[in-house]
Biotite code that builds the C-alpha atoms (Angstrom):
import biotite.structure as struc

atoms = struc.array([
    struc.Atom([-19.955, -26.967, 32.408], chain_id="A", res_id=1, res_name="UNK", atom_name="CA", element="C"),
    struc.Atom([-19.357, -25.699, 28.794], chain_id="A", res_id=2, res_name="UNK", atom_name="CA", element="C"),
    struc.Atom([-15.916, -27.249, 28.093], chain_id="A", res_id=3, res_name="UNK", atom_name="CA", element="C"),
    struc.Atom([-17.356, -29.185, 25.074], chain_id="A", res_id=4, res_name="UNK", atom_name="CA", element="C"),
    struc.Atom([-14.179, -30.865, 23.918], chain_id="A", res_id=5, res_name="UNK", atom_name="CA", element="C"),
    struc.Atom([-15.194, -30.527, 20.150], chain_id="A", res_id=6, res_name="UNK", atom_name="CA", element="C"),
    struc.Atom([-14.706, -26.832, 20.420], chain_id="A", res_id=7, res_name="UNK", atom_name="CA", element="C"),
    struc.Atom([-11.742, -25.980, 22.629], chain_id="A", res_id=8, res_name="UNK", atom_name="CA", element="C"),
    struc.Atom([-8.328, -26.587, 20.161], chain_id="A", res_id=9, res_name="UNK", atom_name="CA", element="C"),
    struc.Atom([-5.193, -27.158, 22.768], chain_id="A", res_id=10, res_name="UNK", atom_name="CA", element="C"),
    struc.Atom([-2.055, -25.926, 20.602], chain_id="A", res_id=11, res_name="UNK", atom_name="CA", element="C"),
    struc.Atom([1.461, -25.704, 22.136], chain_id="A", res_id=12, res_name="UNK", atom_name="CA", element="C"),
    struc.Atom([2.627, -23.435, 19.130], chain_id="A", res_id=13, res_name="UNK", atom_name="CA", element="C"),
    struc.Atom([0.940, -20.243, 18.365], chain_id="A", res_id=14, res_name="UNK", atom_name="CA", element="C"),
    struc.Atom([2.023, -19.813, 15.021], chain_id="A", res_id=15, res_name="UNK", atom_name="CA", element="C"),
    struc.Atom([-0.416, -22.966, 14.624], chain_id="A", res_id=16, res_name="UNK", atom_name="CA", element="C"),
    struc.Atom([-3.261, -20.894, 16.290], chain_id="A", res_id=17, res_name="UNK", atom_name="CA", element="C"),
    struc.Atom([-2.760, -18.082, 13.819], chain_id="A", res_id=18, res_name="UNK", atom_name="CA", element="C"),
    struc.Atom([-2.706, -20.327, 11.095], chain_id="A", res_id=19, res_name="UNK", atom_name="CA", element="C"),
    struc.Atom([-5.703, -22.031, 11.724], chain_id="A", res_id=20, res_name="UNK", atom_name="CA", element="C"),
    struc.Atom([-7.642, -18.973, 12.582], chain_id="A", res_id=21, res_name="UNK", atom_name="CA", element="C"),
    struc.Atom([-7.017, -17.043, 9.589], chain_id="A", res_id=22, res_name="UNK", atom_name="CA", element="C"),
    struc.Atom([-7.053, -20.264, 7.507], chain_id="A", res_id=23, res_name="UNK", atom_name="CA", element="C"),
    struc.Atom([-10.994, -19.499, 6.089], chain_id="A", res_id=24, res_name="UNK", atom_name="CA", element="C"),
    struc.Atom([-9.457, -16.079, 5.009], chain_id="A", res_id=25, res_name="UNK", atom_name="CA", element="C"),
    struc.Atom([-12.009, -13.913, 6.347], chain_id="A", res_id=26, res_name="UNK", atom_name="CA", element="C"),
    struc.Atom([-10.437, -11.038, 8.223], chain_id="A", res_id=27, res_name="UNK", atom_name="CA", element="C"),
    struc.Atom([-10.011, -11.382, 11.829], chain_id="A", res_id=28, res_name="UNK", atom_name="CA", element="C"),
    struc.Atom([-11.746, -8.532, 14.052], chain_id="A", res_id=29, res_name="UNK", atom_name="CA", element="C"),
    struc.Atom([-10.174, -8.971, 17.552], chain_id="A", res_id=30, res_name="UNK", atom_name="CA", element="C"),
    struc.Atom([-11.723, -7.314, 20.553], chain_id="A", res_id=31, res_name="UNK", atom_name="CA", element="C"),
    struc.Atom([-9.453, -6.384, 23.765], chain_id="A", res_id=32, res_name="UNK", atom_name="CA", element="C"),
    struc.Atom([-10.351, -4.918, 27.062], chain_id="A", res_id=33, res_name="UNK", atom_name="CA", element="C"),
    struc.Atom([-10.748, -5.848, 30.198], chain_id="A", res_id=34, res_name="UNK", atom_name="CA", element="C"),
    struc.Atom([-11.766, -9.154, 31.127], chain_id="A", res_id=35, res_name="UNK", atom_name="CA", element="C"),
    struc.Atom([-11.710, -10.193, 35.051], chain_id="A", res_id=36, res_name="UNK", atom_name="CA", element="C"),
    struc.Atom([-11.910, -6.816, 36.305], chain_id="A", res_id=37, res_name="UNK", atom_name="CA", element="C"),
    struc.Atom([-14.928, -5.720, 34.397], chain_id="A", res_id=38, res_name="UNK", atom_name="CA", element="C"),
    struc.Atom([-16.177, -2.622, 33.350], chain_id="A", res_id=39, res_name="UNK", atom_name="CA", element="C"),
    struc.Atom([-17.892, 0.542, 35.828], chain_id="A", res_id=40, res_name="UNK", atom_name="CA", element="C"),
    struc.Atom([-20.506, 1.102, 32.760], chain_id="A", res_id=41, res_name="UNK", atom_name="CA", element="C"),
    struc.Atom([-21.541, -2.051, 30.989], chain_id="A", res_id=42, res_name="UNK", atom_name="CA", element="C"),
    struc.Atom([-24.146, -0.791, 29.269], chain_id="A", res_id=43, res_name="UNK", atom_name="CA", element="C"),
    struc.Atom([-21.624, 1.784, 27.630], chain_id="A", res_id=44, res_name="UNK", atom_name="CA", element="C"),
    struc.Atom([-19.135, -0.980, 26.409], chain_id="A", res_id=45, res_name="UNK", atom_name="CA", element="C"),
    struc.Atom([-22.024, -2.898, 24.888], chain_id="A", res_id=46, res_name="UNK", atom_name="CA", element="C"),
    struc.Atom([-23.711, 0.334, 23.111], chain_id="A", res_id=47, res_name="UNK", atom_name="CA", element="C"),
    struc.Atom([-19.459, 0.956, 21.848], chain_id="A", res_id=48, res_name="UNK", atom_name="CA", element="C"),
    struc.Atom([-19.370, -3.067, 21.070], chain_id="A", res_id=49, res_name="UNK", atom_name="CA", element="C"),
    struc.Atom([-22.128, -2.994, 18.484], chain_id="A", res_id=50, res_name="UNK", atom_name="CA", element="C"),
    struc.Atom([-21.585, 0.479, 16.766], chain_id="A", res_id=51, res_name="UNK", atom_name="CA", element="C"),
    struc.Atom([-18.113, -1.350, 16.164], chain_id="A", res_id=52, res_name="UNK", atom_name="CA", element="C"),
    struc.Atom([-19.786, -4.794, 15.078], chain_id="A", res_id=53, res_name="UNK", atom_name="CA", element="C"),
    struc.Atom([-21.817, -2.854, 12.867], chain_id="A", res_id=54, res_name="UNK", atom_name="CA", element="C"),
    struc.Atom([-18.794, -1.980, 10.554], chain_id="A", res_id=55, res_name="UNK", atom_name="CA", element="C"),
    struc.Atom([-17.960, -5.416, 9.604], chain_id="A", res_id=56, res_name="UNK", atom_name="CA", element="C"),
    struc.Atom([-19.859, -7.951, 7.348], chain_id="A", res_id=57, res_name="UNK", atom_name="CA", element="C"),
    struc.Atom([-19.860, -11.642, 9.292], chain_id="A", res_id=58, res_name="UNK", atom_name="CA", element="C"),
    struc.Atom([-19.671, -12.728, 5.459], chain_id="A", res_id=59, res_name="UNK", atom_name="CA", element="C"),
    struc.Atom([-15.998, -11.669, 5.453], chain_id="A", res_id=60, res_name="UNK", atom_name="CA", element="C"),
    struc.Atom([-14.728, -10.931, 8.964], chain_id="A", res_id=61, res_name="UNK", atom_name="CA", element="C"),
    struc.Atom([-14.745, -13.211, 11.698], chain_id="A", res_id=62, res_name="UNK", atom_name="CA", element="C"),
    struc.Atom([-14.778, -12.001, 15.695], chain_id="A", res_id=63, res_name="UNK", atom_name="CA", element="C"),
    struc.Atom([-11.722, -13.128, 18.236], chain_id="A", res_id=64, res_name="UNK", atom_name="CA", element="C"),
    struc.Atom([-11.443, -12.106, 21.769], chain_id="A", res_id=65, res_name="UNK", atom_name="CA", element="C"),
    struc.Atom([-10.288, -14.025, 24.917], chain_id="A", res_id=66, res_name="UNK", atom_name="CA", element="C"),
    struc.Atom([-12.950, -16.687, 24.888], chain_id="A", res_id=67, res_name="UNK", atom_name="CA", element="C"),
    struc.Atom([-13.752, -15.797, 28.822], chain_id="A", res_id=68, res_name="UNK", atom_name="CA", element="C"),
    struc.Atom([-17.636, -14.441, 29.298], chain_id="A", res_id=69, res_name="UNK", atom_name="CA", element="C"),
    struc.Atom([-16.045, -11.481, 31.836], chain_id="A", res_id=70, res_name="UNK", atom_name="CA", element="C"),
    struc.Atom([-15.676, -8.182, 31.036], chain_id="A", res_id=71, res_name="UNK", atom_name="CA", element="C"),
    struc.Atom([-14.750, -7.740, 26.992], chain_id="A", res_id=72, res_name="UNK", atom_name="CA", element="C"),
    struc.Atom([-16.209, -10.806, 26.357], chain_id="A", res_id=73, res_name="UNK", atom_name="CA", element="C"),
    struc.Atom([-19.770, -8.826, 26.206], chain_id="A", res_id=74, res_name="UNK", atom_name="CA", element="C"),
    struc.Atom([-18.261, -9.164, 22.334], chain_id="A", res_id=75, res_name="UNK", atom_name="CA", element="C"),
    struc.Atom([-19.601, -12.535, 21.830], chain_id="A", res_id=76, res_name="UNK", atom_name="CA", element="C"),
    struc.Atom([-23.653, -12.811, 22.711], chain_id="A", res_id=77, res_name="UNK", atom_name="CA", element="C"),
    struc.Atom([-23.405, -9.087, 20.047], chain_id="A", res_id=78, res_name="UNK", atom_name="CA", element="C"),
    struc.Atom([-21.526, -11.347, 17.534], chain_id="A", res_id=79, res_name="UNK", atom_name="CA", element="C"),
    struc.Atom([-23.482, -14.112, 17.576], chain_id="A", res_id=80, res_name="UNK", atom_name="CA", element="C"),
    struc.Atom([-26.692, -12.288, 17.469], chain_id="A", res_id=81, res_name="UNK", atom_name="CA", element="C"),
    struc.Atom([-25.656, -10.517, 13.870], chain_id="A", res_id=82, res_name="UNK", atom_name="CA", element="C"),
    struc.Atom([-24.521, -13.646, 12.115], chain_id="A", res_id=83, res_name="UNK", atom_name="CA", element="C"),
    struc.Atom([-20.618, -13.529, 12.854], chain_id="A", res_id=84, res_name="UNK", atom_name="CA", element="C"),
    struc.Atom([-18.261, -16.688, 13.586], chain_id="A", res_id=85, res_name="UNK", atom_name="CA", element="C"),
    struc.Atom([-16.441, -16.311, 17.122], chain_id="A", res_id=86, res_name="UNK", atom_name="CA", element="C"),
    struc.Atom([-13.365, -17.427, 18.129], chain_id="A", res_id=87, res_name="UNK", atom_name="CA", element="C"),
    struc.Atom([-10.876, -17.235, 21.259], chain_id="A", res_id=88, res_name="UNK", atom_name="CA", element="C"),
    struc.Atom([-7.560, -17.458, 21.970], chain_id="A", res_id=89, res_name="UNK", atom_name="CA", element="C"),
    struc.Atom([-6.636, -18.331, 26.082], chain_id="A", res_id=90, res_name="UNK", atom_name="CA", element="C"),
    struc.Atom([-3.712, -19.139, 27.924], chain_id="A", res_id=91, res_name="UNK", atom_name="CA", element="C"),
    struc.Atom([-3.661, -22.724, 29.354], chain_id="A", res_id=92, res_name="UNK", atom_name="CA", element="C"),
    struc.Atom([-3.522, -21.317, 32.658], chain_id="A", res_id=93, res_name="UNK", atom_name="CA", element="C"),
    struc.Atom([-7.098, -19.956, 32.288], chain_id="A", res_id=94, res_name="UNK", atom_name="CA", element="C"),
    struc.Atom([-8.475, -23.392, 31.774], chain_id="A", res_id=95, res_name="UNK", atom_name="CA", element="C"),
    struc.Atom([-6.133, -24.919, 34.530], chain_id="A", res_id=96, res_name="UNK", atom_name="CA", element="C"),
    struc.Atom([-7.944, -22.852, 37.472], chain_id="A", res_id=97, res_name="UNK", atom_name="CA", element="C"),
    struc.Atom([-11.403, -22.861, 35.896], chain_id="A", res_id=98, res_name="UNK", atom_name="CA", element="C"),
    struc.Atom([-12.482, -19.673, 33.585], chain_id="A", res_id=99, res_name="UNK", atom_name="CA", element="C"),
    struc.Atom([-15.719, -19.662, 32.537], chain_id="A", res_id=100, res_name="UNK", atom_name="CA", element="C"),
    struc.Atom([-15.297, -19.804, 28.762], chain_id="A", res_id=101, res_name="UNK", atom_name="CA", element="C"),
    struc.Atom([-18.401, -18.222, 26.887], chain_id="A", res_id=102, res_name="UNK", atom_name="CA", element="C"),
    struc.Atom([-20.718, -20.565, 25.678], chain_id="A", res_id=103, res_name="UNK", atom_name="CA", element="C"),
    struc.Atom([-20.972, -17.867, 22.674], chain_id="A", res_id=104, res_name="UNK", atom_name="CA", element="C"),
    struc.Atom([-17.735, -19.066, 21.071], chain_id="A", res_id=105, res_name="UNK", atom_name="CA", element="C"),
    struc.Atom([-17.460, -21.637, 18.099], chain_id="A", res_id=106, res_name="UNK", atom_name="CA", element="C"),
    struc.Atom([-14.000, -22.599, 18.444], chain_id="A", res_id=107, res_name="UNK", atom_name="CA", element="C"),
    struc.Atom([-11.296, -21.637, 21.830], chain_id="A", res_id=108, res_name="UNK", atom_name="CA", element="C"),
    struc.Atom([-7.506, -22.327, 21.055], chain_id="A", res_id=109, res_name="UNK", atom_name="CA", element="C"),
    struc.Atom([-5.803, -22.699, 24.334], chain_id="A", res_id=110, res_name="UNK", atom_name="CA", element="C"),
    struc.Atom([-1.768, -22.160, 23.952], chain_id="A", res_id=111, res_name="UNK", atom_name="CA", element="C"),
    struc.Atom([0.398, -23.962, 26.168], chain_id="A", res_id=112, res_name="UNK", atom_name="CA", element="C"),
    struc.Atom([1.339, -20.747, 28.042], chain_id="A", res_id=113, res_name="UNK", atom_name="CA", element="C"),
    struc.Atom([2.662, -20.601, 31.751], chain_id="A", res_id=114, res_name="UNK", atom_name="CA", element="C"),
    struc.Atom([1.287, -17.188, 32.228], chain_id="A", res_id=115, res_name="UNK", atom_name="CA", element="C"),
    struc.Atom([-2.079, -15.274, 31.151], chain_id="A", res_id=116, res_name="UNK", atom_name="CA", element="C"),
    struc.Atom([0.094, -13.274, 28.772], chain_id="A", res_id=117, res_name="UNK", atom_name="CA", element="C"),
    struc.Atom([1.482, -10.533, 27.825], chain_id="A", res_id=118, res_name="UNK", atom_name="CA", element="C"),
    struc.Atom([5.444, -9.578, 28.166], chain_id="A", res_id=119, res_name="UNK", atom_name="CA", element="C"),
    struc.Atom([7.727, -12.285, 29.677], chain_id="A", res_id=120, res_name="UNK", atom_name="CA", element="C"),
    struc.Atom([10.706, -10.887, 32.383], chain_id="A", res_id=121, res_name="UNK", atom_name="CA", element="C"),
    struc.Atom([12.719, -11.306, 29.194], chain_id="A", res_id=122, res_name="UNK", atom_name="CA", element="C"),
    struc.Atom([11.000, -9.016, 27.135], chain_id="A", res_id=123, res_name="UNK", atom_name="CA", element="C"),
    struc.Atom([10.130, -11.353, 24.412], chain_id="A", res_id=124, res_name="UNK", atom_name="CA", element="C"),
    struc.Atom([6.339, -11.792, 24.230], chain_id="A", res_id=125, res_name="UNK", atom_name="CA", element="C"),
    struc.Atom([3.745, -14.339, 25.893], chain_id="A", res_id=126, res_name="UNK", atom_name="CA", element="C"),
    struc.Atom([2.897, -17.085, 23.408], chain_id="A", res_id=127, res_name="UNK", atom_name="CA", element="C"),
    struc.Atom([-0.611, -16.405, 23.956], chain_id="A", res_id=128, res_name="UNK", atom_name="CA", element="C"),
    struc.Atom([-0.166, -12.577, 23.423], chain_id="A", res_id=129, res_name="UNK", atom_name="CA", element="C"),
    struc.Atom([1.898, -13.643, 20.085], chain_id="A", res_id=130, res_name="UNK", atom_name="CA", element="C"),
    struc.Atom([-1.323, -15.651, 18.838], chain_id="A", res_id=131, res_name="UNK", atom_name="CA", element="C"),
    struc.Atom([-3.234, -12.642, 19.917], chain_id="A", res_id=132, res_name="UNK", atom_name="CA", element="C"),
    struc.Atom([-1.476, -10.088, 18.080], chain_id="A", res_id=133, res_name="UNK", atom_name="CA", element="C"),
    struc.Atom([-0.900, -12.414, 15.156], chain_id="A", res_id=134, res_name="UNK", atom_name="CA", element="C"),
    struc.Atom([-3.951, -13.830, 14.486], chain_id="A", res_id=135, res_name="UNK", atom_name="CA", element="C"),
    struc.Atom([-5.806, -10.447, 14.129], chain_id="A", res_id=136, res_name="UNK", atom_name="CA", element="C"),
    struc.Atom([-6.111, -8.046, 11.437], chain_id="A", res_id=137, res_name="UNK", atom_name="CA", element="C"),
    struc.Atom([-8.100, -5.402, 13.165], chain_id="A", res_id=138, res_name="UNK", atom_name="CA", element="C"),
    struc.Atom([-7.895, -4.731, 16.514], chain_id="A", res_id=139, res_name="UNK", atom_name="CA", element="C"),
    struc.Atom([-10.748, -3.009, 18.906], chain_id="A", res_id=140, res_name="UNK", atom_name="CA", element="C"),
    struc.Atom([-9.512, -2.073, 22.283], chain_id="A", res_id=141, res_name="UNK", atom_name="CA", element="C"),
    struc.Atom([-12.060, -0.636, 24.668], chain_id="A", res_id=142, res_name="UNK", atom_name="CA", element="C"),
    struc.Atom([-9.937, -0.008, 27.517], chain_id="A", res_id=143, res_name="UNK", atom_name="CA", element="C"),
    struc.Atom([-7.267, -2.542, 28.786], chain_id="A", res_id=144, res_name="UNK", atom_name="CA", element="C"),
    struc.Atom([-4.477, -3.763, 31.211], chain_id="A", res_id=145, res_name="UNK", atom_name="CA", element="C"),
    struc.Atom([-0.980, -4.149, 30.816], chain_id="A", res_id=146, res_name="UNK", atom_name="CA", element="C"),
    struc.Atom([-1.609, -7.575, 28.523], chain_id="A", res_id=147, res_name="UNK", atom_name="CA", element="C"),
    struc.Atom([-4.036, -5.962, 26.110], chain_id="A", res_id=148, res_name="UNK", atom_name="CA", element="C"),
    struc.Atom([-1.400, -3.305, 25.958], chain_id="A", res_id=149, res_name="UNK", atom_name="CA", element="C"),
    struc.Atom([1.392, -5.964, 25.107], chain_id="A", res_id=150, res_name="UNK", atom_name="CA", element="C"),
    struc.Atom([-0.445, -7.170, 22.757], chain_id="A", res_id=151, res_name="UNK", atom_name="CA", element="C"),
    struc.Atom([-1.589, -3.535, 20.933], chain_id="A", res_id=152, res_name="UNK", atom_name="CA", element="C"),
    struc.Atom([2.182, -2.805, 20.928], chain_id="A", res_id=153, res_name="UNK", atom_name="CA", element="C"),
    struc.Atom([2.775, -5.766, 19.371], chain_id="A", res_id=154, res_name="UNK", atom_name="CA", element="C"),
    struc.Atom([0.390, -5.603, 16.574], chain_id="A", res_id=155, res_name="UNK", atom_name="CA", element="C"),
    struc.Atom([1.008, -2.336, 16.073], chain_id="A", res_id=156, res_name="UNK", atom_name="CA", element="C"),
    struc.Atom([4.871, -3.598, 14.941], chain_id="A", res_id=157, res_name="UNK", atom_name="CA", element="C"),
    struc.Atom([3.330, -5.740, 12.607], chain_id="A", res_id=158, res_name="UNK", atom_name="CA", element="C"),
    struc.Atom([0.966, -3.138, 10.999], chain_id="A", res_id=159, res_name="UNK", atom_name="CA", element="C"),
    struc.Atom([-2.195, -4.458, 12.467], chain_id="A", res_id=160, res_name="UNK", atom_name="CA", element="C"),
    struc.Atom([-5.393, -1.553, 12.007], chain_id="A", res_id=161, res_name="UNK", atom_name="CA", element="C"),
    struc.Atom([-5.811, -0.655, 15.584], chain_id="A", res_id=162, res_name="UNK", atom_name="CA", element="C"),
    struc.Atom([-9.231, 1.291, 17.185], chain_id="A", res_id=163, res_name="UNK", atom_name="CA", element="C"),
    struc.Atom([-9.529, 2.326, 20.484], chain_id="A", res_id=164, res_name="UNK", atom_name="CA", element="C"),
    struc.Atom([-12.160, 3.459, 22.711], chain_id="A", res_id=165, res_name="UNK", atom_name="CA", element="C"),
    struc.Atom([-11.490, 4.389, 26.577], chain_id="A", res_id=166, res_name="UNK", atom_name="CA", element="C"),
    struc.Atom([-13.662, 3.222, 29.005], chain_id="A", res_id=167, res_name="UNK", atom_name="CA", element="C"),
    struc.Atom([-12.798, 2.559, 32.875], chain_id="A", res_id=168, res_name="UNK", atom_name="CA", element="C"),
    struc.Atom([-12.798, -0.807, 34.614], chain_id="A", res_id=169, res_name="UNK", atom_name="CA", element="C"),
    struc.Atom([-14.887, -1.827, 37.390], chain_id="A", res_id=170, res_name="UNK", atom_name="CA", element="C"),
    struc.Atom([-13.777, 0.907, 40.420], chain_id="A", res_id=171, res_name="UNK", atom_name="CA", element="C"),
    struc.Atom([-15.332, -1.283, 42.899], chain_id="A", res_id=172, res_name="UNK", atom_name="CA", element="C"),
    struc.Atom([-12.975, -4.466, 41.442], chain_id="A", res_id=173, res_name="UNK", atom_name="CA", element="C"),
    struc.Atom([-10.342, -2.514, 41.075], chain_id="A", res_id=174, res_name="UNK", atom_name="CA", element="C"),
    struc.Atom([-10.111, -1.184, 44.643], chain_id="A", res_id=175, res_name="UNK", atom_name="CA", element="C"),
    struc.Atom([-9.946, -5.023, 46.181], chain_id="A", res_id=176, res_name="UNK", atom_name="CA", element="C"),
    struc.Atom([-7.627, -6.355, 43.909], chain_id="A", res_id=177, res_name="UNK", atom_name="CA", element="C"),
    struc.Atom([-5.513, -3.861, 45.279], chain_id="A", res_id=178, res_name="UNK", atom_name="CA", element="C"),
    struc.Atom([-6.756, -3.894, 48.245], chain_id="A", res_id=179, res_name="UNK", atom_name="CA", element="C"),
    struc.Atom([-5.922, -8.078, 47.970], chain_id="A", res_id=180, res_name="UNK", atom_name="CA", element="C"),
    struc.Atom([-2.166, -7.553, 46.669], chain_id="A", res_id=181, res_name="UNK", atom_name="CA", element="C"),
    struc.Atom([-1.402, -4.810, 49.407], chain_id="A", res_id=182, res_name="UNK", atom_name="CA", element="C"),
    struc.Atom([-1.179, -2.159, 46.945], chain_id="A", res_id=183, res_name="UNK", atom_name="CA", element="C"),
    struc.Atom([-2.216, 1.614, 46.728], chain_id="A", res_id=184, res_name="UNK", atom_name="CA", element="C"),
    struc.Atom([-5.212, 2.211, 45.474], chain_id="A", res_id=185, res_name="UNK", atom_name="CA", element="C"),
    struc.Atom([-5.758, 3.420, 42.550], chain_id="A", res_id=186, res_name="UNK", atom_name="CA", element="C"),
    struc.Atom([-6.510, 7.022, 41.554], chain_id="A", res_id=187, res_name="UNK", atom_name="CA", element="C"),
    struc.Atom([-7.301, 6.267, 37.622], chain_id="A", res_id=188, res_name="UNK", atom_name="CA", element="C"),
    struc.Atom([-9.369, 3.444, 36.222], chain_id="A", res_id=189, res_name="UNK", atom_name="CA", element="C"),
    struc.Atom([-8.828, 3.986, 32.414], chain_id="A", res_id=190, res_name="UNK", atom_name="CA", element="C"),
    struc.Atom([-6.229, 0.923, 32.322], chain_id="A", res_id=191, res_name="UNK", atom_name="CA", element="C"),
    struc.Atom([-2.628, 0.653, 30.723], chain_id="A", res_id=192, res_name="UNK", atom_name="CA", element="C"),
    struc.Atom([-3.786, 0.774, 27.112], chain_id="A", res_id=193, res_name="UNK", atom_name="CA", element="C"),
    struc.Atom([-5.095, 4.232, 27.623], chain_id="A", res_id=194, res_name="UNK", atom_name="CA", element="C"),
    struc.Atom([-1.602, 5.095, 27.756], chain_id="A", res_id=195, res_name="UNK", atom_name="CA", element="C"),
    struc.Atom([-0.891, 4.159, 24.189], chain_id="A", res_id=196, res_name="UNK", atom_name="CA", element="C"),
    struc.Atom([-3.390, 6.681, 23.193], chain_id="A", res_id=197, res_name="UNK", atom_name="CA", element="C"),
    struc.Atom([-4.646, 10.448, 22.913], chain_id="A", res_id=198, res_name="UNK", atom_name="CA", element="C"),
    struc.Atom([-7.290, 10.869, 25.516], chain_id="A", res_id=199, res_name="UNK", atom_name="CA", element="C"),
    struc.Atom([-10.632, 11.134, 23.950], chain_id="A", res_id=200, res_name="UNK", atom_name="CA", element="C"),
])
């Protein structure tokens, strides 16, 4: 297992999270996407991962994502491999039924969160999506559900820099999860956040 204690930070407030994240006062480069579901063209993500890695200096940025190895979390092996410090912020519930967290990430802040994040039925924000949005100062969204689209509206209020490249999830994935929930399947694979944007 790779739940080395010394690394994984358990906070029940977020503002704590974003505190101690930005507390070295590098900038914080967080990467959103899809995570679970995957992507149909890995290799594409990765080539798009490093042409963005490759505009920030590991001497003054630092790299945050979701701390899982699935899907967007291709970010971290690329991070680690050009010098940069990694960190992840995770819902509690992801450690309750067993993510795999990537070995690839120095420190994981789980926030006492009863969902995975994103909007609550009262409209108010996730507090994992509120450490998410909060924490970052740039944001690069390749793709993205309906939390990574939470979470770019979010930021966006609060004047984060925001890049976005489209990319479809995993078809294949996509098809049984709906398959799974009883649900139509679906006809486009581009993900919620592409809604927030132009098409490119």
């Amino acid at each position: 297992m790779n739940r080395s204690p010394a690394r994984i930070v358990r906070i029940a407030d977020p503002d704590a999270a974003i505190d101690a994240i930005r507390g070295d006062g590098r900038r914080v480069v967080t990467f959103m996407g899809f995570s679970g579901r995957g992507y149909e063209d890995p290799a594409s993500v990765e080539h798009l991962l490093a042409d963005f890695l490759a505009q920030f200096d590991p001497r003054s940025e630092i790299v945050c994502s979701g701390a899982t190895e699935d899907g967007i979390g291709a970010v971290y092996p690329l991070a680690k491999a050009r010098g940069f410090t990694t960190v992840g912020i995770v819902s509690a519930v992801a450690e309750a039924e067993g993510a795999r967290f990537s070995d690839l990430v120095d420190t994981i802040y789980v926030i006492d969160d009863d969902s995975w994040g994103g909007s609550r039925n009262d409209g108010t924000l996730s507090p994992t999506s509120v450490a998410m949005a909060g924490a970052a100062d740039d944001i690069i969204a390749i793709g993205g559900g309906p939390i990574a689209r939470d979470e770019i509206e979010a930021a966006r209020k609060l004047g984060k820099t925001i890049h976005y490249a489209a990319a479809d999830m995993n078809h294949a994935a996509a098809l049984e999860n709906a398959r799974r929930k009883g649900e139509a399947p679906p006809t486009e694979f581009k993900g919620a956040v592409h809604e927030l944007f132009e098409p490119r």
